[in-house]
C-alpha positions as CSV (number, residue, x, y, z in Angstrom):
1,X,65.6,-78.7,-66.7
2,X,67.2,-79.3,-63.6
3,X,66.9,-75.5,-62.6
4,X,63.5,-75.2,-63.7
5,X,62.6,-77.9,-61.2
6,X,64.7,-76.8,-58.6
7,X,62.6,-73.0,-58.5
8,X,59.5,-74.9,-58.7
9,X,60.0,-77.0,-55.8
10,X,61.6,-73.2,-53.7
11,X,58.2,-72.1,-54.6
12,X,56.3,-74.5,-53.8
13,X,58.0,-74.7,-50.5
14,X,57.6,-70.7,-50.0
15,X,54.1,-71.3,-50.4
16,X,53.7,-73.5,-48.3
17,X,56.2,-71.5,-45.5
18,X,53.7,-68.9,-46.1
19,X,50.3,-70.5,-45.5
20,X,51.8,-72.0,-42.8
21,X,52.9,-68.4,-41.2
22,X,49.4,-66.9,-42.4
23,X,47.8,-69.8,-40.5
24,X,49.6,-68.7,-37.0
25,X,49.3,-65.4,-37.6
26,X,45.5,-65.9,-37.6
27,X,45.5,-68.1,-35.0
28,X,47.0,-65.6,-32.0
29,X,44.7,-64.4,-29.3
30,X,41.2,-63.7,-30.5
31,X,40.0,-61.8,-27.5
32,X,40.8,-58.1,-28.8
33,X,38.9,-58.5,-32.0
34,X,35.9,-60.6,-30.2
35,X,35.6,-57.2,-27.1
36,X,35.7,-55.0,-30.1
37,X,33.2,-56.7,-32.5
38,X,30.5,-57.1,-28.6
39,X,31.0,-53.3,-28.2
40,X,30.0,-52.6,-32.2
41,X,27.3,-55.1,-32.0
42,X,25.7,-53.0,-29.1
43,X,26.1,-49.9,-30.2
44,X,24.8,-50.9,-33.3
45,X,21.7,-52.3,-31.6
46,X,21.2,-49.0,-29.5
47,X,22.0,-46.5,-33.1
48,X,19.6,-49.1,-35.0
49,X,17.0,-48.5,-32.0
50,X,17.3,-44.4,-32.3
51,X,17.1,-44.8,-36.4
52,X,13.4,-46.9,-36.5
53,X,12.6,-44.8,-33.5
54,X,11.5,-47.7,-31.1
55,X,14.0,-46.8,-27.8
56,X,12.5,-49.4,-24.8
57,X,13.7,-48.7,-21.6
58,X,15.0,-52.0,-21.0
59,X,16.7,-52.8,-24.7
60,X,18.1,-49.8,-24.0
61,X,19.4,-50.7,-20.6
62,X,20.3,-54.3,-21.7
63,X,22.4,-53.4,-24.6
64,X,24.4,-49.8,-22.3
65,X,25.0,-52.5,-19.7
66,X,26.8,-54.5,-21.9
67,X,28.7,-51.7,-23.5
68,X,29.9,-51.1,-19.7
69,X,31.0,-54.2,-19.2
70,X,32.8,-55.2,-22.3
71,X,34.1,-52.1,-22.2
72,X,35.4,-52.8,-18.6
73,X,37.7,-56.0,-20.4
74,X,39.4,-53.7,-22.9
75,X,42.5,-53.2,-20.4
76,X,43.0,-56.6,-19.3
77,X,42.5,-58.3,-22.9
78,X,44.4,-55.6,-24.7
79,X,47.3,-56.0,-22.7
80,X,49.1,-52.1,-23.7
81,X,50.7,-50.8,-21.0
82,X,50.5,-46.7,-22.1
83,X,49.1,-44.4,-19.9
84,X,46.9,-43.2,-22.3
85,X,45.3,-46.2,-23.9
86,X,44.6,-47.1,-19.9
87,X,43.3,-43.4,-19.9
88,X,40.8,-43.3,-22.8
89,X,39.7,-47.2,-21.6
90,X,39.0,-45.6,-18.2
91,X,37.2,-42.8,-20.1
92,X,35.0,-45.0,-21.9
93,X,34.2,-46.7,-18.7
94,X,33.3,-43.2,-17.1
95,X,31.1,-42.4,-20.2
96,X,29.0,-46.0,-20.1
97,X,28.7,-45.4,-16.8
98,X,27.1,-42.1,-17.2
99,X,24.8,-43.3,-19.8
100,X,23.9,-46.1,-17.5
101,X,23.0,-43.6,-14.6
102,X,21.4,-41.3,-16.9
103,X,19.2,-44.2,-18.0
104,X,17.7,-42.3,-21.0
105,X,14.4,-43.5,-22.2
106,X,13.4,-41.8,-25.2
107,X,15.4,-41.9,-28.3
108,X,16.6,-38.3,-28.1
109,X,17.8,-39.3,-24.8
110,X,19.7,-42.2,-25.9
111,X,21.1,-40.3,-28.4
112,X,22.5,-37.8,-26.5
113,X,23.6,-40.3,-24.2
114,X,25.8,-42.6,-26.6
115,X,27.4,-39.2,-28.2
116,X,30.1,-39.5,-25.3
117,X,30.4,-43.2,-25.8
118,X,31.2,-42.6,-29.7
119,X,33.4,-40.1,-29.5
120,X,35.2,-41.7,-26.9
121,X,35.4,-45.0,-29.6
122,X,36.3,-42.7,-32.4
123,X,39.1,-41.1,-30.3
124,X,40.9,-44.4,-29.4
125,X,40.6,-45.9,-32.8
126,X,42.1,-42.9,-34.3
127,X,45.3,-43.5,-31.9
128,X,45.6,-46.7,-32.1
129,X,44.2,-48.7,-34.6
């Protein structure tokens, strides 16, 4: 009897130990997932636009300018020192900016635009997700 309730109070206590670890686990920076969840919320806004066909110069330009700038926080927020995560963020920065200067207004446009943007995305995930 005495056993029984000693392992039911070590699991109890483990349980416990491991909410507790969950819970500041959780709780480190937020900044990394709230940059990346801005950048997919924009580019989802500007692939939604190109789908239903209804590409407005300035939604366009509103929703490119914030992929540019958010993009321009990955660095800093990320905090990885490699060469090449610096390298693709820079990349990405080139590419928004490109999209910017092109300033497409026609869904094709757009489109063609954003290609650079994505693959650039898809390329960094790949590495270091």
């Amino acid at each position: 009897m005495r056993t029984a309730l000693l392992i039911l109070l070590g699991l109890a206590i483990g349980v416990v130990a491991t909410v507790n670890v969950m819970s500041a686990l959780r709780a480190r920076n937020p900044m990394p997932e709230a940059v990346m969840t801005t950048m997919d919320y924009h580019m989802g806004q500007l692939r939604s636009a190109i789908k239903a066909g209804q590409c407005s110069a300035p939604a366009i330009a509103h929703h490119l300018q914030r992929v540019h700038s958010t993009a321009a926080d990955i660095v800093p927020v990320f905090g990885i020192k490699e060469k090449d995560f610096s390298d693709d963020a820079t990349q990405l920065l080139d590419r928004t900016q490109a999209a910017l200067t092109a300033a497409p207004t026609t869904c094709a446009a757009l489109g063609e635009a954003i290609k650079p943007i994505g693959q650039t995305c898809k390329s960094c995930h790949q590495q270091y997700r």
